[in-house]
C-alpha positions, 0 to 999 in steps of 0.5 A: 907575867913578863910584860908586867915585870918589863913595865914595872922594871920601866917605871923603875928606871924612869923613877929613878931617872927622876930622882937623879936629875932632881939629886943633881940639881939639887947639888948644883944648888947647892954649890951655886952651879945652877940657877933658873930664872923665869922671864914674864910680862904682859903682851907687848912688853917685848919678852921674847926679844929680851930672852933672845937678846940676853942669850946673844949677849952671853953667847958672843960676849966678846963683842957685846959692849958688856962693861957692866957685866964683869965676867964679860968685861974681863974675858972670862966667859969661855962658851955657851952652849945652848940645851933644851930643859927636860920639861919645857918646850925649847925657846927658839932663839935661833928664830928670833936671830933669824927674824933680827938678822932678815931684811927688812928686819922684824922682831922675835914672834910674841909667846903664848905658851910656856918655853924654856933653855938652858944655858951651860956657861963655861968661864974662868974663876975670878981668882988667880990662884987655881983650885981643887976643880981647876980654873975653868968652871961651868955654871947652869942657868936655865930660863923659863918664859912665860906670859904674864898673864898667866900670873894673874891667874895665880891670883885667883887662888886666893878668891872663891868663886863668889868673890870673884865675880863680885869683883868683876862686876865691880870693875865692869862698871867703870870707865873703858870697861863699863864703855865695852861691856855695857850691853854683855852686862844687861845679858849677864844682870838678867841670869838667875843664878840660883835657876836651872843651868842652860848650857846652850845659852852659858856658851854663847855667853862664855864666847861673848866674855872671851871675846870682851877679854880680848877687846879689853886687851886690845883697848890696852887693858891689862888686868884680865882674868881668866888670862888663859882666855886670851889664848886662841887654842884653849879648846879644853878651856872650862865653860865658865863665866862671872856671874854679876849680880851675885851682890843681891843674893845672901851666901846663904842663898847661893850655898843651899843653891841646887846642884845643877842651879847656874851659880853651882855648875859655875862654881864648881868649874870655877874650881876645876879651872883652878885645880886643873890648870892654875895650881898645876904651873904653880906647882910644877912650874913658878915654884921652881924658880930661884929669881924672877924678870918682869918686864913692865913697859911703863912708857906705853902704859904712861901713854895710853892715860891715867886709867890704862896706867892705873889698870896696869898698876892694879895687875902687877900689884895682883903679881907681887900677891903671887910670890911665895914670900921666903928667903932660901935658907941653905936647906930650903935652896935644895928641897923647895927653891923659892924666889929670892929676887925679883927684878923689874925691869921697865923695857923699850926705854930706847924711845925716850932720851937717855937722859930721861932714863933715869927718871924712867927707873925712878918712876918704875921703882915708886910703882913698885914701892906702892904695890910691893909691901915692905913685909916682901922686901924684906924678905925678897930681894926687890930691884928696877932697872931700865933696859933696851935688849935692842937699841933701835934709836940714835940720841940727839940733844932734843930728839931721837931718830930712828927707822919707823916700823913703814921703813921711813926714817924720823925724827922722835920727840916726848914729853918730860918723863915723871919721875914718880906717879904722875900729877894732873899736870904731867897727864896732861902733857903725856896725854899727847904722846903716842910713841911709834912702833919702831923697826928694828935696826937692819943687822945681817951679821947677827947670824954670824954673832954680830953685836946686837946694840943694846942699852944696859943689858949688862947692868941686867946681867950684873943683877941676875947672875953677877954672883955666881962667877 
């Protein structure tokens, strides 16, 4: 009876313990003491560096070339302290310090799963005149990390299984895909949906999917589905493939399907997929965030061709379809915080001239303006930037220079940046530009809080957190 009573008395206090963090963010909300920002792109667009970089820029403001960020400009960030979140493994900043300051230099590892930090900023009220609470505030920012792909997976929540099927089978007969999908889709186009399941084979077919998902993401594909697939340790992952030639087949047919026919087994686990890890990071985690960076690495995308840029278009108009459309009301901002602003920011714009970035942001801004419906506009605010979180180049007149990822040192050419969807014409040019993987610069005082150079991560700041001091 007494351990019952210890247990019940457990739960208890950590009920209650849920309760108070939650009532204590609520009212910093409240009183714009707290934010949480999440941070996501695909692979390669240089996340983790970017994270790495903002918090290095707000720890060691004074020296960070910040004139953009007006806090930082005029002195009035006093310290920042670095705390884990309750719930998210820690972001390991002080890992990719370290991988920047080594010699030779490297950059920050790429994330595969879901990370996070907060960051207590203590700064000086703008005003001159002191008030109730003093001078010196503290404003709490947290920033959560995780992979683009994983939004991609929201999307699903919006189709059945049977609509996504189709269109994956759609897209499984066009250009790249078609290319490296040919002999997977004779294997696929011969099941019997509405058979018996054969659990040996559905396997050995998941594995050859998994595996066609990777080769796509290494052909430079981005628009991957299920983008949890790609993770090497998903070992509880649901066996479930697309089934592809659904299309002959009536709704009819496949409702009344038995229930251990293929086309049932792969729906239900289709379902679980969604319910068992979809809806709960939808729920517990994308939801609770205030605003939103998505980094786009557009210059890649505009490298590879019109169909890998196409492709990449389609993904992230698939994201913009995830976010919760709503603008926080004062109540709203306490009980259920959604997202109020989105910044896209197109990154690694140091391998092109600067007079060529903005033409760069111009371009991001018309993919935006294309996929992003006006009826979201109004009702989130929609920014593009351009942003180095750290400069690897020196820009000349013609060309750039810089230290290439062997350790030599070179000369760095490119065509004219569109500054809008590109012609025929402009694919032309751009499609005998392969911009080099860049070393990043030799820097050993960073360990010490060494400027880390970077281009326009204090107009970043400005759009994010300006507001808040």
């Amino acid at each position: 009876m007494n351990s019952k009573i210890e247990k019940l008395g457990l739960r208890l206090n950590k009920t209650l313990d849920g309760i108070d963090q939650h009532a204590s963010k609520w009212v910093a909300r409240s009183l714009d003491k707290h934010l949480s920002i999440g941070i996501t792109g695909f692979s390669g667009s240089g996340k983790s560096t970017f994270i790495t970089s903002l918090i290095h820029q707000l720890k060691y403001s004074n020296h960070a070339h910040l004139g953009g960020f007006l806090p930082a400009r005029d002195e009035r960030l006093l310290n920042v302290e670095l705390q884990p979140l309750d719930d998210l493994p820690l972001f390991d900043y002080q890992q990719g310090i370290q991988t920047l300051a080594d010699d030779p230099p490297a950059w920050p590892p790429s994330t595969t799963h879901i990370s996070g930090c907060r960051l207590i900023i203590e700064f000086k009220k703008k005003s001159m005149l002191p008030t109730f609470t003093g001078e010196t505030r503290r404003f709490t920012l947290e920033l959560r990390d995780y992979p683009g792909e994983w939004l991609l997976d929201i999307a699903m929540l919006q189709q059945d299984y049977r609509q996504w099927s189709m269109d994956t089978a759609a897209l499984c007969t066009k250009g790249i895909r078609h290319q490296l999908a040919e002999e997977m889709q004779k294997e696929f186009n011969d099941l019997d949906p509405l058979a018996p399941i054969d659990e040996q084979q559905i396997e050995a077919l998941f594995v050859r999917y998994r595996s066609f998902l990777v080769t796509c993401k290494t052909a430079g594909l981005t628009f991957i589905q299920p983008g949890r697939a790609l993770l090497p340790d998903s070992t509880d992952f649901p066996v479930f493939i697309p089934l592809f030639n659904l299309q002959t087949f009536s709704p009819q047919q496949l409702d009344n399907a038995d229930d251990d026919s293929l086309y049932k087994v792969m729906q239900q686990r289709y379902k679980t997929y969604l319910k068992n890890f979809v809806q709960p990071f939808y729920k517990t985690f994308f939801r609770g965030i205030d605003r939103q960076v998505v980094l786009i690495d557009v210059l890649k995308a505009l490298s590879g061709g019109k169909e890998k840029f196409d492709d990449m278009v389609i993904a992230f108009s698939r994201i913009i379809d995830c976010y919760r459309v709503g603008h926080n009301a004062f109540l709203n901002r306490l009980f259920s915080p959604q997202v109020e602003k989105i910044l896209f920011l197109a990154s690694k714009p140091d391998r092109i001239l600067m007079n060529q970035h903005e033409s760069l942001r111009r371009l991001c801004d018309d993919i935006i303006s294309h996929i992003c419906p006006q009826s979201v506009r109004n009702r989130i605010e929609i920014e593009t930037e351009v942003a180095a979180a750290v400069r690897t180049t020196h820009d000349h007149n013609d060309h750039l220079t810089a230290r290439l990822l062997d350790g030599q040192y070179g000369e760095l050419r490119h065509p004219a940046i569109p500054d809008k969807l590109p012609d025929a014409d402009q694919w032309h040019q751009l499609s005998r530009w392969n911009p080099p993987v860049l070393r990043a610069p030799l820097n050993p005082d960073l360990i010490m809080g060494g400027r880390l150079a970077h281009i326009r991560m204090d107009k970043v700041l400005r759009d994010l957190i300006g507001d808040k001091f």
